[in-house]
Every structure is written in structure tokens, then in C-alpha cells.
Backbone as numpy.savetxt, mean C-alpha at the origin, in Angstrom:
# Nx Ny Nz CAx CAy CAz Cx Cy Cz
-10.85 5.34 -15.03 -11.52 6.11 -14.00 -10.88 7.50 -13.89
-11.52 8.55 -14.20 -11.01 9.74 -14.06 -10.72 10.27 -12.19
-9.72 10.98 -12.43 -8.86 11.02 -11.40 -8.66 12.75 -10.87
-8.94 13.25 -9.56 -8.44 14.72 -9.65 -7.06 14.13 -8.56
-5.66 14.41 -9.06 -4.39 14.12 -8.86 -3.85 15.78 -8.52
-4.27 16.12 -7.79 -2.76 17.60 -7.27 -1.42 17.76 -7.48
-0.88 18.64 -7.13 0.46 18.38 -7.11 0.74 17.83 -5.57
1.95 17.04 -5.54 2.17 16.58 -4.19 1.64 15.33 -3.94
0.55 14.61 -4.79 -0.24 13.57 -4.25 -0.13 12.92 -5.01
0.31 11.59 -4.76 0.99 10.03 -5.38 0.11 9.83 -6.82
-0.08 10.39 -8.04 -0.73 9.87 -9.07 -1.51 8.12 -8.87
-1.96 7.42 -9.78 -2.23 6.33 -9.66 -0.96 5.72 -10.75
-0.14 5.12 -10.47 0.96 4.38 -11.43 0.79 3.06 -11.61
1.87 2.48 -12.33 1.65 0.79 -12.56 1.96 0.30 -11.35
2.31 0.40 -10.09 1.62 -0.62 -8.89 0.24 -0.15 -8.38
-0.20 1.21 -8.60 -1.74 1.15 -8.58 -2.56 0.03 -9.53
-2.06 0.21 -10.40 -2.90 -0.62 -11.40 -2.64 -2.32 -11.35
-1.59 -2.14 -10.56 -1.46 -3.68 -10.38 -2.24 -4.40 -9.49
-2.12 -3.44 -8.47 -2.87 -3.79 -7.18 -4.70 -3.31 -7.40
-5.20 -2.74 -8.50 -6.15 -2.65 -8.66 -6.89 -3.78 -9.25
-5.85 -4.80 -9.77 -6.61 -5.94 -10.88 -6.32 -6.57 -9.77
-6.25 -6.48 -8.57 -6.07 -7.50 -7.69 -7.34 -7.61 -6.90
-8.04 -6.41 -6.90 -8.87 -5.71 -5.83 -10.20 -6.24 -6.88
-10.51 -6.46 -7.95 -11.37 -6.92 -9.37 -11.32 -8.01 -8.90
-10.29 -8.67 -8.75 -10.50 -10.36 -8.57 -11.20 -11.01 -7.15
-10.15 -10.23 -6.45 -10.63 -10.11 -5.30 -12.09 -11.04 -4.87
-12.40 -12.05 -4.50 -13.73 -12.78 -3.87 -14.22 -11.82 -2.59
-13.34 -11.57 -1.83 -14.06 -11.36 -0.75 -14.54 -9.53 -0.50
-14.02 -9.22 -1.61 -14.23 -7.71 -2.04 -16.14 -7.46 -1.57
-16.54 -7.77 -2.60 -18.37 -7.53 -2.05 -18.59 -7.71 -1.02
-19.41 -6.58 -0.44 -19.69 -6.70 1.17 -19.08 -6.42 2.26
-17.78 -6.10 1.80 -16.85 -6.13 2.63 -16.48 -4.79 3.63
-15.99 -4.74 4.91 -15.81 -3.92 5.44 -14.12 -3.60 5.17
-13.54 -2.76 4.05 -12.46 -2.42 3.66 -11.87 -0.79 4.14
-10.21 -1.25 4.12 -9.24 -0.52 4.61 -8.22 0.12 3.67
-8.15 1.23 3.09 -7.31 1.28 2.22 -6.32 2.49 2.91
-4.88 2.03 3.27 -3.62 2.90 4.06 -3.14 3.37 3.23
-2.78 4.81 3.10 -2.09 5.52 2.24 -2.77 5.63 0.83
-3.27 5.94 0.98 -4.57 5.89 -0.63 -4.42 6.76 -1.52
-3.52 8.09 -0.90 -3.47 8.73 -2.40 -4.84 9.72 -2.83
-4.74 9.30 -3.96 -5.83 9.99 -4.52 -7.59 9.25 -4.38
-6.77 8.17 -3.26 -8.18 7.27 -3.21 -8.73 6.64 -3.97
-7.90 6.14 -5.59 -8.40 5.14 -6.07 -8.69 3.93 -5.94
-8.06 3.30 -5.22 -7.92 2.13 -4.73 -9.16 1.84 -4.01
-9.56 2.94 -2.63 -10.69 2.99 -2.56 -12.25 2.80 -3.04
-11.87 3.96 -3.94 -13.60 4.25 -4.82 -13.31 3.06 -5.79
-12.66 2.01 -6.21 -12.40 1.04 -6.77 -13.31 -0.53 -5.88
-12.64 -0.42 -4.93 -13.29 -0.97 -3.65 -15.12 -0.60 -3.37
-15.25 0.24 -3.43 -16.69 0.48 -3.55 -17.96 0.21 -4.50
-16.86 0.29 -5.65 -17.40 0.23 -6.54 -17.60 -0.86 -7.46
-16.75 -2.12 -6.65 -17.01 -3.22 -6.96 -17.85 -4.48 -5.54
-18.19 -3.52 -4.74 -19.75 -4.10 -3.98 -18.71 -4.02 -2.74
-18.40 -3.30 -2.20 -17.95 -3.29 -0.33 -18.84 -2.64 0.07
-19.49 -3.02 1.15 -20.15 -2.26 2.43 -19.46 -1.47 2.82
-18.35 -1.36 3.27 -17.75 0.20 4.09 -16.66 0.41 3.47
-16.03 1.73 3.37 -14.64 1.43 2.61 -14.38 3.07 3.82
-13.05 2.43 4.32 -12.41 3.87 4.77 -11.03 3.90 4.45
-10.81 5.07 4.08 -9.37 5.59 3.22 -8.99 6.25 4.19
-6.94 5.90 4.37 -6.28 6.78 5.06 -5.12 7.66 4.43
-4.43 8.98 5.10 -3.27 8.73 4.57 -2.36 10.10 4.82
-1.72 9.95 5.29 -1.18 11.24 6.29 -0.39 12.51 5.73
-1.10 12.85 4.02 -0.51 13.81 3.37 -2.09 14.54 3.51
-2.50 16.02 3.94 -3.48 16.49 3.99 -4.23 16.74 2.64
-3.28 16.80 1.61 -3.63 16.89 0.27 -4.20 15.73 -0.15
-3.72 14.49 0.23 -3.99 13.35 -0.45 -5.52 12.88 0.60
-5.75 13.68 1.75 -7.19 13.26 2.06 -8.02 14.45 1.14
-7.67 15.19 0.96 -8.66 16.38 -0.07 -9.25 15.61 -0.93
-7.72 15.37 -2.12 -8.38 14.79 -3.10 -8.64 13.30 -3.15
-8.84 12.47 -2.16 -9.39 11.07 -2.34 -10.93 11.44 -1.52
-11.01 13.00 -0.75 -12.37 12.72 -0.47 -13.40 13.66 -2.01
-12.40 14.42 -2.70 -13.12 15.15 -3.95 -13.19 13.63 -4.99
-12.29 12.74 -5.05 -12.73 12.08 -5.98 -13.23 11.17 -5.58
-13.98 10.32 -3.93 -14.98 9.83 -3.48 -16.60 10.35 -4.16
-16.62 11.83 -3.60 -18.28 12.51 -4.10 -17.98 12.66 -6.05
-16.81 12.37 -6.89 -16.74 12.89 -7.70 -17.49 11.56 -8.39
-17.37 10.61 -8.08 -17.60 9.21 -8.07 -19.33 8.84 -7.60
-19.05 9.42 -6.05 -20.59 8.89 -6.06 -20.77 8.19 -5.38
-19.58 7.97 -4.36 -18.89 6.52 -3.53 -18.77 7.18 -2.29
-19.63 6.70 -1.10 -19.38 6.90 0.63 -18.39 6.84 1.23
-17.23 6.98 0.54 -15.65 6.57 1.25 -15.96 7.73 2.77
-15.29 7.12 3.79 -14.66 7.59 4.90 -13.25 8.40 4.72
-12.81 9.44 4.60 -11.60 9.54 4.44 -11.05 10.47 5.69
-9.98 9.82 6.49 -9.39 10.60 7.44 -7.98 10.87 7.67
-7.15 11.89 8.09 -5.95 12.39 7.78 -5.29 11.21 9.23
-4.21 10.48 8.44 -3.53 10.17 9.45 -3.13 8.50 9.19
-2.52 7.86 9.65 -1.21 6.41 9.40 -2.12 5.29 10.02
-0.95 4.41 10.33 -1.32 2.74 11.01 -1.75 3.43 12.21
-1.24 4.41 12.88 -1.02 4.54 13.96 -2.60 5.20 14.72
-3.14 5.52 13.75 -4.93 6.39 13.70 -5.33 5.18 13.48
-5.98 4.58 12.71 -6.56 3.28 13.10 -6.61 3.05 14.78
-8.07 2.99 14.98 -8.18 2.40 16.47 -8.25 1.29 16.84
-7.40 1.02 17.80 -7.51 -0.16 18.26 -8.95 -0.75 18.40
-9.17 -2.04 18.04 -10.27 -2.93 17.84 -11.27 -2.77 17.21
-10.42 -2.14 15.86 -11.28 -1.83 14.47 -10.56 -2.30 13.66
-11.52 -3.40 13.25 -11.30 -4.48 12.20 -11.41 -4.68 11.28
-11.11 -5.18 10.01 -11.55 -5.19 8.43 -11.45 -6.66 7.50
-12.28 -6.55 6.55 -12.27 -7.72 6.15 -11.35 -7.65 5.32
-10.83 -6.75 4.50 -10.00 -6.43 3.46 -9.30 -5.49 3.71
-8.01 -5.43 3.71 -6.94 -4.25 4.31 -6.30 -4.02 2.74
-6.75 -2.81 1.86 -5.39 -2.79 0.44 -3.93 -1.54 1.25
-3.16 -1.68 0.59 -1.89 -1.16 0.87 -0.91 -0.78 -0.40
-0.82 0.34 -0.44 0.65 1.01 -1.13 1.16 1.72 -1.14
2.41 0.91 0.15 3.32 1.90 0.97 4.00 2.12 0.19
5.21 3.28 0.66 6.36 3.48 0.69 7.26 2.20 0.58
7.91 1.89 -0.46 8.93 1.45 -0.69 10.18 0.94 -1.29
10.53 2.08 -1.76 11.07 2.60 -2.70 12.89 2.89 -1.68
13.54 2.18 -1.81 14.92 2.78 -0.71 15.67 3.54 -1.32
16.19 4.29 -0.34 16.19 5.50 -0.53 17.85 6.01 0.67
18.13 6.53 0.19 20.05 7.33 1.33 19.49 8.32 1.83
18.33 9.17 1.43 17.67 10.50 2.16 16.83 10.15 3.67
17.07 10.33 4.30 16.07 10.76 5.62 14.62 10.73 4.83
13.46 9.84 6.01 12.30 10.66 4.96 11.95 12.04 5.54
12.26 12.67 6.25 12.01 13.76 6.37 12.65 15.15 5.46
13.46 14.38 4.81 14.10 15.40 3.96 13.49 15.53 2.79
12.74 14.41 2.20 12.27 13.96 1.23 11.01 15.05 1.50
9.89 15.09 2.25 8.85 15.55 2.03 7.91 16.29 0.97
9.52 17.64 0.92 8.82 18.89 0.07 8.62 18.34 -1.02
8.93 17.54 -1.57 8.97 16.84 -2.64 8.31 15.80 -3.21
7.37 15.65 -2.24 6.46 14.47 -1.98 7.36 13.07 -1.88
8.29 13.10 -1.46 9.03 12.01 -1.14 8.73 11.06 -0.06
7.96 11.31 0.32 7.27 10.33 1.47 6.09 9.44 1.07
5.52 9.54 -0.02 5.02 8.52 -1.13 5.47 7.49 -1.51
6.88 7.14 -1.60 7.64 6.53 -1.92 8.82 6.15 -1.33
9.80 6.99 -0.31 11.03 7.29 0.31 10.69 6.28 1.73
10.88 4.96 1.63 11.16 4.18 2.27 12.53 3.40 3.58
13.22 4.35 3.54 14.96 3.91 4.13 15.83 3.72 3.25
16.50 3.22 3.87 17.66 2.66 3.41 17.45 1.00 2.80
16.69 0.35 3.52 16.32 -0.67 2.75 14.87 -1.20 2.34
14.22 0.01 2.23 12.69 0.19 1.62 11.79 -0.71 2.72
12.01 -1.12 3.87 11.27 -1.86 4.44 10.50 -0.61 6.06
10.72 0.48 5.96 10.42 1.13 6.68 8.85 1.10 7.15
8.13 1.37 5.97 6.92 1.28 6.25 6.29 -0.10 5.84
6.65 -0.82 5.48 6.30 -2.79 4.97 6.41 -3.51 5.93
7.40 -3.03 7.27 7.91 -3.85 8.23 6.62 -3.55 9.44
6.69 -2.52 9.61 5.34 -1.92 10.36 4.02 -2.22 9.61
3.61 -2.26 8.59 2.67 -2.62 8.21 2.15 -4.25 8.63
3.27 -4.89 8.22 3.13 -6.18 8.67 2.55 -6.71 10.09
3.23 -6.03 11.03 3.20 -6.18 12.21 1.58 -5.79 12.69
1.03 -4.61 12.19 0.09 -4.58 12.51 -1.52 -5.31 11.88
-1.09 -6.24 10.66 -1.88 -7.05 10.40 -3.40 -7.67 11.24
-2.42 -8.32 12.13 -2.87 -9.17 12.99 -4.19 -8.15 13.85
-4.29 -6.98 14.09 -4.82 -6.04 14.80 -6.10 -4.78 14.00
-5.73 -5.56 12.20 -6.19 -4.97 11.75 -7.42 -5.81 10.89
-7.15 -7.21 10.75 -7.58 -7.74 10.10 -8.35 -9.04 10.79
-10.05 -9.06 10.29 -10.56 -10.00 11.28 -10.24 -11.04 11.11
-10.58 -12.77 11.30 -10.21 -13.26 11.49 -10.78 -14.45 9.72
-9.55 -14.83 8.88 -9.50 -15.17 7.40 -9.89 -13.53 6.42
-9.90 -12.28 7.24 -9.48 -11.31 6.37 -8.25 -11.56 5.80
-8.63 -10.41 4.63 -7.18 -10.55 3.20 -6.91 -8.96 3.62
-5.03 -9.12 3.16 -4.38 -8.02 3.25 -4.33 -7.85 1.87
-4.25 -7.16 0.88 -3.76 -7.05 -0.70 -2.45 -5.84 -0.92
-1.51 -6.20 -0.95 -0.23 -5.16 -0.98 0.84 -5.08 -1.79
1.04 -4.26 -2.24 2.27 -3.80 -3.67 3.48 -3.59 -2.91
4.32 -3.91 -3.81 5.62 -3.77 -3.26 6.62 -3.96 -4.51
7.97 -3.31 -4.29 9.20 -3.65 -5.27 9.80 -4.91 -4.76
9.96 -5.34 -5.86 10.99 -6.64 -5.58 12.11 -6.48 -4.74
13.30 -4.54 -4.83 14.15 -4.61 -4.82 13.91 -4.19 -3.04
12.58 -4.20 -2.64 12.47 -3.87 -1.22 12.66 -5.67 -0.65
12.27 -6.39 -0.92 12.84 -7.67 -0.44 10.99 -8.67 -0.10
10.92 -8.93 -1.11 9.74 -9.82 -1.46 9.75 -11.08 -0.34
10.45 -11.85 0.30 10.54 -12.48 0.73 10.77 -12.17 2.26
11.46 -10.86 2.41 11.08 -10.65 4.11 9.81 -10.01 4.08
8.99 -9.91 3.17 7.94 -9.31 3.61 6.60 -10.68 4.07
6.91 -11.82 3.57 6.69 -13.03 3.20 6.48 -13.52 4.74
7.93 -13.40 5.00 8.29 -14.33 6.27 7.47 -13.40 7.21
7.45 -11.79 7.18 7.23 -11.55 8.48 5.52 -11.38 8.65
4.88 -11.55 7.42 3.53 -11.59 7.59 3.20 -13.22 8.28
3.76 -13.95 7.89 3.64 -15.50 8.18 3.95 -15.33 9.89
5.06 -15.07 10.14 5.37 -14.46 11.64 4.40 -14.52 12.49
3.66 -13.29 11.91 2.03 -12.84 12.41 1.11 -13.71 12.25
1.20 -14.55 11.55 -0.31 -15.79 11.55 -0.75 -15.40 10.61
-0.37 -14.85 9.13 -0.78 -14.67 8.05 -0.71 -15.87 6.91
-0.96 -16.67 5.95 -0.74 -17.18 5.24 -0.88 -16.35 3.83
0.37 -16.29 3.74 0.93 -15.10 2.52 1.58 -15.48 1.01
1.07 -15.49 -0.14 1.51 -15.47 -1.10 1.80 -14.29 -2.41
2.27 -14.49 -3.39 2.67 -13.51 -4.27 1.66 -13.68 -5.25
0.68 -12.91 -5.85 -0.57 -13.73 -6.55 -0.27 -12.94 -7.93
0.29 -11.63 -8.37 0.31 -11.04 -9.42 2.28 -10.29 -9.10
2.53 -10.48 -10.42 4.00 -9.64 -11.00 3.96 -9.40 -12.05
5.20 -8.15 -12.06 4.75 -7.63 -13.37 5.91 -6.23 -13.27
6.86 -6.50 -14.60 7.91 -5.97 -14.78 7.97 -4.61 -15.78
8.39 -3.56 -14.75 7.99 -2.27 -15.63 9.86 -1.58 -15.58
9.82 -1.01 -16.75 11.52 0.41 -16.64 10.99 1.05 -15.07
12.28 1.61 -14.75 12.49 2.32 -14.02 12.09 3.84 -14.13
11.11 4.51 -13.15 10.35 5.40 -13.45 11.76 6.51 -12.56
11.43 8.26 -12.88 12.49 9.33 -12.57 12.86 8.80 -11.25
12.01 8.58 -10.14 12.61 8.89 -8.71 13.75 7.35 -9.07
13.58 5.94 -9.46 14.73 4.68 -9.55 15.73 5.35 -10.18
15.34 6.02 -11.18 16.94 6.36 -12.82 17.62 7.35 -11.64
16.97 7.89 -10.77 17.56 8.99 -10.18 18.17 8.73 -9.06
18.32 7.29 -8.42 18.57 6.69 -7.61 19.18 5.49 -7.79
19.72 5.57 -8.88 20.21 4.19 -9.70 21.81 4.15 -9.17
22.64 5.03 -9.09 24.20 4.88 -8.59 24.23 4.63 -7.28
22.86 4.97 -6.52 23.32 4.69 -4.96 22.64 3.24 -4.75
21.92 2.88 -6.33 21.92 1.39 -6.03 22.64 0.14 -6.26
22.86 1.16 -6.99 24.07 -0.05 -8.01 25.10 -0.16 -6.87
25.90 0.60 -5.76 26.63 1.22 -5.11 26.02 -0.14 -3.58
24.88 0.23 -3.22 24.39 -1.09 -2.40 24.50 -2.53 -2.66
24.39 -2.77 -3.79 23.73 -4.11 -4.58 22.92 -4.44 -4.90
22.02 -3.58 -4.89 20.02 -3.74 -5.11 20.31 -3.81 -6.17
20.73 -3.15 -7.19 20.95 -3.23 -8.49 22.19 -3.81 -9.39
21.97 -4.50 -10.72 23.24 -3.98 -11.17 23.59 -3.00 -12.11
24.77 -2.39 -12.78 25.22 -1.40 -13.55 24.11 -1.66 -14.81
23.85 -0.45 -15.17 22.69 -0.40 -16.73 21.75 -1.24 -16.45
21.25 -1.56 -14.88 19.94 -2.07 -14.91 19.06 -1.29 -14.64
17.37 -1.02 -15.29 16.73 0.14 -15.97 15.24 -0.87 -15.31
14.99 -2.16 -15.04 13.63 -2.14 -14.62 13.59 -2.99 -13.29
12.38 -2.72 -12.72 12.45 -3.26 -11.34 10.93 -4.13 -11.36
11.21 -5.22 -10.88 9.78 -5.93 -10.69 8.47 -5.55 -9.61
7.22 -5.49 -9.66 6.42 -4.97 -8.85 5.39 -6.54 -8.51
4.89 -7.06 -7.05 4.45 -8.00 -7.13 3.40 -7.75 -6.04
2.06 -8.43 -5.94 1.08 -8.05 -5.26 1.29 -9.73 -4.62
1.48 -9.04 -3.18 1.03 -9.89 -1.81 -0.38 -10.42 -1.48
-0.50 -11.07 -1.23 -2.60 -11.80 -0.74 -2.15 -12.30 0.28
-2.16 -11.56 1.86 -1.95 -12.48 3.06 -3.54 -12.81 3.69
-3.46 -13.97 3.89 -4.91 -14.19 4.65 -4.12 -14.38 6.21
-5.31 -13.93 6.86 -5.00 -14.10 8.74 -5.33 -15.52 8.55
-4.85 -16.10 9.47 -5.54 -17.51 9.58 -4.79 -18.34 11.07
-5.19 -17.31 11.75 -5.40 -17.37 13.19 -5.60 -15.84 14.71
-6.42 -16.66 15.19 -6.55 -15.71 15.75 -5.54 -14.98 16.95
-5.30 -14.11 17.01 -4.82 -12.90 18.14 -5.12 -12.93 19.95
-4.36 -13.18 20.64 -4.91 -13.83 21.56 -4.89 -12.11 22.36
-3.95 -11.56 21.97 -3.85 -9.81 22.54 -4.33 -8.55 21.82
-5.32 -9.43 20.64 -5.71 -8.36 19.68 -7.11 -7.88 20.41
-7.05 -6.61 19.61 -8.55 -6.09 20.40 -10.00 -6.78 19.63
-11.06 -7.23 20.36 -11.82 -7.94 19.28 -12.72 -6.61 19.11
């Protein structure tokens, strides 16, 4: 799928593409009233559309990255919604059948605010990459109707298993449905001594695992907005 990618705005990489063969398989994809957070260039999106959703709205709080996911929506041919802004824009008691996700999480010793100019907020997750995964989670429950699917990428070295527990937390029933082991791309090699230095890593280790989440809701919200 041809792509208009700026400078500044998250390319589509191998957890796009991971999480895209997820979004193909996907059953409940057709028809669906879908959510795609942090979208980027909006592939994930016009992907979503284009394999039979009724609504698809794209978010994502880099002004560049709503440009070009709404230039490569019409470039496409695809009704995407695209609006500037986080979890936190989403209105309360707006619901989806399908929520995709690919946050930030990538950990990181920088502030993300330091990161920015650099487009470091694509990726620049904390100190223990759960910055934006932990919040995401939480708002599941508020986002997703009731046996909606969440579909979400993540590094192994962000912690696969608290992301597990805390969707379950929420009344999610959450599994790992796709992995898939790639080298370490510039921003990891470039961040490799302050990992090795944590323990995320060890010395001359060069690849990091990427694994796609499938949480289904599977109960309802007694304080959620209907």
C-alpha cells in the first residue's frame, strides 16, 4: 500500500506490519465501528476500511501525523475520520467495536518531552516503556463495547505480561495471538548501553521480540458511559 510518510511521522515498520496481519484476520473487522490511537500515517486505518468496517476514526496527537493519515485516507479512497488529539479526546460514551493500537513503547532515560523534536514521542515510552500501554489499558473498558476486540503491538522488552494482567484487571480476556522477532532498529542500537545497564537487555544483544495482543471485553462496565 503506498504510503505519503513526512518527516516527523512514525513510517509504517515491522510492528505495523505485524499488527496489520492481525487486522486481515481479524473476524470482527467487517462492519465494524473501528478506533485506530496513534495512527501515524493512518495505515492501520485505511487498512481497516478497506477490509469492510463501517466507520473507521483515526487519532493521534502529532499535527503532521493527522495531515498525512488524512492525505493518505482521500489518497486511498477511504472515509477515515481523522482528528488531532490522544485517549484523552475520545469522548466519553463513544464506543467501538474494534480499538487497533501502536503506542509508544519503546523505554527510554529521556523525558518524553525532550524527545519530541525528534519525533521521539512515537516511540519514547519512560523509563519502563509502559507509559502509554498502562493508560491505554485502563481505558479499554470505556472504549470498547461490550465482546469488542482491542488489537495492540508492543515490545517484549516493555513487559508482555503486565500488559496481560492489567487488561484482564479491566474485564478484558487477553491473549498474545502473533510474535515475531526482528534486529534492533537505530533508536534500540542507540539505546542499547542504557539497557544493558537496566537489565532489559543483555551485552551484544541486537533483537527484540514484537507480539500482538487480542483483548476481548467480556464484561460489562457498571461506570462506563453507554
Amino acid at each position: 500500500m503506498r504510503l505519503i510518510a513526512p518527516p516527523g511521522v512514525y513510517a509504517p515498520q515491522d510492528d505495523t506490519a505485524l499488527l496489520a496481519e492481525a487486522v486481515r484476520r481479524e473476524p470482527g473487522v467487517p462492519g465494524a465501528r473501528v478506533l485506530d490511537i496513534g495512527t501515524g500515517t493512518g495505515a492501520l486505518a485505511v487498512l481497516a476500511a478497506r477490509c469492510g468496517a463501517a466507520g473507521v476514526e483515526a487519532v493521534d496527537v502529532s499535527a503532521r501525523a493527522v495531515l498525512a493519515a488524512w492525505l493518505n485516507a482521500r489518497l486511498h479512497g477511504e472515509p477515515i475520520r481523522v482528528r488531532l488529539g490522544g485517549l484523552a479526546s475520545v469522548a466519553p460514551g463513544r464506543r467501538f467495536d474494534v480499538v487497533l493500537a501502536n503506542p509508544p513503547y519503546v523505554p527510554s532515560r529521556h523525558p518524553r518531552p525532550l524527545e519530541r523534536a525528534a519525533g521521539g514521542r512515537a516511540w519514547n515510552a519512560g523509563p519502563d516503556g509502559r507509559e502509554m500501554l498502562d493508560r491505554l489499558c485502563d481505558r479499554m473498558p470505556g472504549l470498547l463495547r461490550p465482546r469488542g476486540v482491542l488489537l495492540l503491538v508492543q515490545s517484549a522488552l516493555s513487559g508482555v505480561e503486565a500488559t496481560l494482567e492489567r487488561l484482564a484487571a479491566q474485564g478484558l480476556h487477553a491473549d498474545v495471538t502473533a510474535r515475531r522477532v526482528i534486529p534492533f532498529g537505530p533508536v534500540l542500537l542507540r539505546h542499547s548501553p542504557w539497557l544493558v545497564a537496566r537489565g532489559l537487555i543483555g551485552p551484544g544483544e541486537d533483537k527484540e521480540e514484537l507480539v500482538v495482543i487480542r483483548a476481548v471485553r467480556t464484561t460489562e462496565c457498571s461506570s462506563c458511559a453507554r
